[in-house]
C-alpha positions as CSV (number, residue, x, y, z in Angstrom):
1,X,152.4,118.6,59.4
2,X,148.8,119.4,59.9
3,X,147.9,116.5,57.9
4,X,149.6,114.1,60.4
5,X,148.1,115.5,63.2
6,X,144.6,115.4,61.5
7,X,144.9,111.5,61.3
8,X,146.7,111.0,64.6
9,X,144.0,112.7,65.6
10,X,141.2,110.5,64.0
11,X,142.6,107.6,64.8
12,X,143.1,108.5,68.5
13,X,139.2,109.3,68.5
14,X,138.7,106.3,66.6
15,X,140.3,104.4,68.9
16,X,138.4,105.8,72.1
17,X,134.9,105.1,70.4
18,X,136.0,101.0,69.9
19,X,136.6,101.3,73.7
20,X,133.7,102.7,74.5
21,X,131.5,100.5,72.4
22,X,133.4,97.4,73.5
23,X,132.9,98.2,77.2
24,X,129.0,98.9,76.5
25,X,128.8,95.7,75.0
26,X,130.7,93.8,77.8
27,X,128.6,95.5,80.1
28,X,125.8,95.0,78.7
29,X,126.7,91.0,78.6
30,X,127.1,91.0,82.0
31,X,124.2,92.4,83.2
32,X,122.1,89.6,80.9
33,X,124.1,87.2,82.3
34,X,123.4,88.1,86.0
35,X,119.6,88.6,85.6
36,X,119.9,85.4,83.6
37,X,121.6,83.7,87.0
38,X,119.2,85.6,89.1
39,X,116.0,84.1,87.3
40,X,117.9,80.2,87.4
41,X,118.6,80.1,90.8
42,X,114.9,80.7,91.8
43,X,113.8,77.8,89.2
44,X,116.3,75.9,90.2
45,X,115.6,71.9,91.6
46,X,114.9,72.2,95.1
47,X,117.5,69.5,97.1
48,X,114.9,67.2,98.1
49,X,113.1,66.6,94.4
50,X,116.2,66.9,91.9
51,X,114.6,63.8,90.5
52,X,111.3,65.4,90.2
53,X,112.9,68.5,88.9
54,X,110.6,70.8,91.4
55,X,112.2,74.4,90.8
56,X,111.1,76.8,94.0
57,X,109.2,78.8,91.6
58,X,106.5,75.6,90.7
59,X,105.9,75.7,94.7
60,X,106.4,79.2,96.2
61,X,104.1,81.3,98.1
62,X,104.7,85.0,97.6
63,X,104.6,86.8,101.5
64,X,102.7,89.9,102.3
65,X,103.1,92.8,104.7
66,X,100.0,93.3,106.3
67,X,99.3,97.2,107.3
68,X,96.8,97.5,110.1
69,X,93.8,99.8,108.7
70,X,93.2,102.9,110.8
71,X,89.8,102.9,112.6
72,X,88.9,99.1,111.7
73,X,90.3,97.3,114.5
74,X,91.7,93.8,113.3
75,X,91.7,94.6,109.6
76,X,94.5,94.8,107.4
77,X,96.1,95.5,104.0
78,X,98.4,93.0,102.5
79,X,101.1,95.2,100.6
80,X,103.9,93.1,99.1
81,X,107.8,94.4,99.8
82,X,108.2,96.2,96.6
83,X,105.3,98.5,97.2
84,X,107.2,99.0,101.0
85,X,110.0,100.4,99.1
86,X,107.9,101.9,95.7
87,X,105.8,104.3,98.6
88,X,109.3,104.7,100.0
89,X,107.7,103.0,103.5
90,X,110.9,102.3,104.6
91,X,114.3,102.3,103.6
92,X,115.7,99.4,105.5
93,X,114.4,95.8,106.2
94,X,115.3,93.2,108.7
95,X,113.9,89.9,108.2
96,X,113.9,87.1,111.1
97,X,113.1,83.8,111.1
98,X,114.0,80.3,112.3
99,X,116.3,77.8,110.0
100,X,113.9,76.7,107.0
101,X,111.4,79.5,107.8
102,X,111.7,80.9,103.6
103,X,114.1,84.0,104.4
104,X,116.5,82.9,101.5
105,X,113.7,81.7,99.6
106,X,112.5,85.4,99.5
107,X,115.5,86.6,98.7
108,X,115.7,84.3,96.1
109,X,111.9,85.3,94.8
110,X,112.3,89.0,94.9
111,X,115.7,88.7,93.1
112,X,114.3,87.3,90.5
113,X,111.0,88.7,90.1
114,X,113.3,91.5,89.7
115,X,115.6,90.2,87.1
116,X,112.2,90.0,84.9
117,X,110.7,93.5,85.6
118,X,114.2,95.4,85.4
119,X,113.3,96.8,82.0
120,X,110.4,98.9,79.9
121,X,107.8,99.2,80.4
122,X,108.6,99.2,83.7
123,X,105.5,98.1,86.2
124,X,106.9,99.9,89.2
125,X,109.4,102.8,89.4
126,X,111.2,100.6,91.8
127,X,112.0,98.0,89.0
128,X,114.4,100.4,87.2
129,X,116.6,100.1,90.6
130,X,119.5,98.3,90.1
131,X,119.4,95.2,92.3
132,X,122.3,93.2,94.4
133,X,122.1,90.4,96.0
134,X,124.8,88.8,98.5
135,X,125.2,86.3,100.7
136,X,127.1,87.6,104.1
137,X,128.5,84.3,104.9
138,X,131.3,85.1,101.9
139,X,132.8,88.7,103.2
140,X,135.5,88.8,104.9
141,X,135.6,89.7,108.8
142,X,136.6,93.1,108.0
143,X,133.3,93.3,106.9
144,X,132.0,94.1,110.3
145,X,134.1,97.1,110.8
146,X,134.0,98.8,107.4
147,X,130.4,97.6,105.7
148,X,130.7,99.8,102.8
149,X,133.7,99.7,101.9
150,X,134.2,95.6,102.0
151,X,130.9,95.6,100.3
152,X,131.5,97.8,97.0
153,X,135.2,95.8,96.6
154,X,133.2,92.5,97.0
155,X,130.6,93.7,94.2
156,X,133.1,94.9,92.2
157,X,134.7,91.3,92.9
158,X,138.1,93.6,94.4
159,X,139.1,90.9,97.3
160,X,141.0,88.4,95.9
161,X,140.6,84.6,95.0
162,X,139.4,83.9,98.6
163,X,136.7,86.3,98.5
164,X,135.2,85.4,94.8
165,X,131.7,86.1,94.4
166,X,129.1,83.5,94.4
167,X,125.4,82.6,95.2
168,X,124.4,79.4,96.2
169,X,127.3,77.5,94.5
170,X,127.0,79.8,91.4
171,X,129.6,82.0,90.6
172,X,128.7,85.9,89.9
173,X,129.9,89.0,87.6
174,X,128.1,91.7,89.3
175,X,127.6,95.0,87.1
176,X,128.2,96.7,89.9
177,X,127.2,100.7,89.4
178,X,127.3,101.7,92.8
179,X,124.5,102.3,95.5
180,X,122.8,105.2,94.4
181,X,119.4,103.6,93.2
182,X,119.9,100.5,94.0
183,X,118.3,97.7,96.1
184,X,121.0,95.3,98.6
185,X,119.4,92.1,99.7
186,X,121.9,90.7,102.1
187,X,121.1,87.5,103.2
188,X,122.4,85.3,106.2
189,X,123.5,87.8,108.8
190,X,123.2,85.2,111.2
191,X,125.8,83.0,109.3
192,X,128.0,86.1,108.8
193,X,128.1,86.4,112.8
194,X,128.6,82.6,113.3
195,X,131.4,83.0,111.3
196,X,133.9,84.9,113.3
197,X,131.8,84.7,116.2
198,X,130.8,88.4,116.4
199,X,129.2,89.7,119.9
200,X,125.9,91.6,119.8
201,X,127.7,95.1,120.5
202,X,129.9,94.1,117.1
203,X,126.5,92.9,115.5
204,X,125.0,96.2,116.2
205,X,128.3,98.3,114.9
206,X,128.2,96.2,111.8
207,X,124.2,97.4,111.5
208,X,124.6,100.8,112.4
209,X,127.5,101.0,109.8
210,X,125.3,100.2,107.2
211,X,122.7,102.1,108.3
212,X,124.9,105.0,108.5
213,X,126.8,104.6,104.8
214,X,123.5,103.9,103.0
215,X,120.9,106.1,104.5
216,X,121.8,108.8,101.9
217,X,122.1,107.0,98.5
218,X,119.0,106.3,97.5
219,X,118.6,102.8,98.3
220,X,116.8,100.3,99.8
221,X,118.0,97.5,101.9
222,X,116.9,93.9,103.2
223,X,118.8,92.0,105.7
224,X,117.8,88.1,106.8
225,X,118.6,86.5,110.0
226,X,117.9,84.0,112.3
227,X,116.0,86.0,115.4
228,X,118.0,84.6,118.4
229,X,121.2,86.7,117.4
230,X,119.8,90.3,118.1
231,X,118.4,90.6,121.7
232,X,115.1,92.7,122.3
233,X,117.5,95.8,123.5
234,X,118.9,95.7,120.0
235,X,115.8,94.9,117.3
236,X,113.8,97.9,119.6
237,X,116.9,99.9,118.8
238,X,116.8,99.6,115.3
239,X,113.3,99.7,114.6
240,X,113.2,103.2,116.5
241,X,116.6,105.2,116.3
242,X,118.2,103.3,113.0
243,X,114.8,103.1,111.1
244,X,114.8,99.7,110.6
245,X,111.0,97.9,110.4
246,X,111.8,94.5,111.9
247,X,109.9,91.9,110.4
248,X,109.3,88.3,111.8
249,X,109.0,85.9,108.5
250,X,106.4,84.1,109.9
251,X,103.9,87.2,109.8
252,X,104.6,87.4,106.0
253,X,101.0,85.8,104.5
């Protein structure tokens, strides 16, 4: 009798490792795969020069923050976004700018400057951050109301064929590991709120519900959005009481 329950035993154990080791491996698939998809859509032929083959990486300019230096009147520091979040400057970002302005091309850039640094040695602490990127135009209204919670079942691709995840045509696995150490770059509020035409009071919920669900976890956020969809009431708002640093694209140099 001992005998049987010996190898029941084994091979119950046995069995457990093959899971384990199967779901490491799939895992650890589909985190190559997004980086991979991360890194392609930022080389990716730009609309206007398929022909020519001109991927975003062969022409972009990467943006700076510029930090006024205290005591030299008009001089700055240019400080790139990940040293913002590696000096833990701020926790959340808000990005404006007009149609065409770069905000997705950013989003695009830091994505996949991340996708390249996300291992050792790592050049920043930042880089060992996990890192996910979404557009807002694909979440469903509900969205507005419950951030969080519509935004973990989307990453953990929870919402049905009508919500599938993708990014600019391409459809994504995320390996989604919750928020904790992490980095969200949500782009196209703005095309979220045209959407289901949201007012600014629903707008400013949706923010503050963010704000409020991710302040904790430690992780850094950056929205984009066109500028005329936030009054000045609101952007002063959040870049005193919710901690946001509003940033106009344009300034970015």
């Amino acid at each position: 009798m001992e005998e049987i329950v010996r190898k029941i035993a084994e091979q119950f154990l046995e069995e457990g490792a093959k899971k384990v080791i199967k779901q490491t491996v799939i895992e650890s698939l589909r985190k190559k795969e997004y980086k991979n998809l991360l890194k392609d859509l930022f080389k990716k032929p730009l609309p206007l020069d398929r022909d020519l083959n001109i991927g975003l990486n062969k022409v972009y300019v990467e943006p700076f923050y510029k930090k006024p230096i205290e005591g030299k009147n008009n001089q700055s520091l240019k400080i790139n976004l990940w040293d913002l979040w590696e000096e833990n400057r701020t926790k959340f970002l808000l990005v404006l700018g007009q149609p065409g302005s770069g905000k997705s091309s950013l989003v695009k850039k830091l994505a996949s400057e991340w996708a390249e640094k996300n291992r050792e040695p790592y050049p920043k602490q930042i880089f060992k951050y996990k890192l996910y990127v979404v557009q807002l135009r694909n979440l469903p209204e509900e969205f507005k109301e419950k951030p969080i919670e519509v935004l973990e079942k989307y990453l953990k691709s929870e919402l049905g064929e009508a919500y599938k995840p993708y990014l600019w045509g391409e459809e994504v696995s995320y390996p989604f590991e919750g928020f904790n150490k992490s980095i969200l770059l949500l782009d196209g509020l703005d095309e979220f709120v045209m959407n289901y035409n949201l007012s600014e009071e629903e707008v400013k919920n949706l923010l503050e519900g963010l704000h409020d669900g991710l302040k904790n976890p430690q992780c850094y956020v950056l929205i984009t959005s066109r500028p005329n969809y936030l009054s000045e009431k609101t952007l002063n708002d959040l870049n005193g009481r919710l901690e946001f640093k509003v940033l106009e694209i344009a300034d970015l140099n």
